[in-house]
N, C-alpha and C positions, 0 to 999 in steps of 0.2 A: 709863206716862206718857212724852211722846215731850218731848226736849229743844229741838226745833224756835223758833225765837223766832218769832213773828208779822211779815210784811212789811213793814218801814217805809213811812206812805204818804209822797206827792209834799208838800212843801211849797208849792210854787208850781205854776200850771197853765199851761199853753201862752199864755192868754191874759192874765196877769202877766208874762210876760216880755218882751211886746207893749208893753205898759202901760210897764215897767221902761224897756224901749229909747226909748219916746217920750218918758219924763221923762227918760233922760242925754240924748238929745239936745237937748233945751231947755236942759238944764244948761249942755251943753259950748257954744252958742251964745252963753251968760250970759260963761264963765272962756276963751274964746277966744285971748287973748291972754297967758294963762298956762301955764307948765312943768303943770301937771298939766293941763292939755286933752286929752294925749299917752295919757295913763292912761286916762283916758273914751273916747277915741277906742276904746284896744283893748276896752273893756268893751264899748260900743254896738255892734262885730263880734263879738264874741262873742254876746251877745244875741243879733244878727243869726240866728247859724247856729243857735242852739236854738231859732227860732220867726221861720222868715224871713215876713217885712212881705207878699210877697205883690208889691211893687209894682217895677216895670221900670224 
């Protein structure tokens, strides 16, 4: 009997994180003029780079 654990899958797919970015940025357009906009901003680049948008 092999001790191996089974490979955790993906929780989210390529195209949830699409999803994910297009709703902070709606957000961040919402809290624009707030100290946490700053926070959102770095999430929606992050987002970016694990599932970039695609567009120029």
């Amino acid at each position: 009997m092999s001790n191996d654990q089974p490979r955790a899958r993906a929780v989210f797919s390529t195209e949830d994180f699409s999803l994910l970015r297009e709703a902070v940025a709606h957000y961040m357009s919402e809290i624009k003029d707030q100290p946490a906009s700053i926070k959102f901003a770095h999430l929606y680049h992050r987002l970016g780079r694990v599932a970039p948008s695609g567009k120029a």
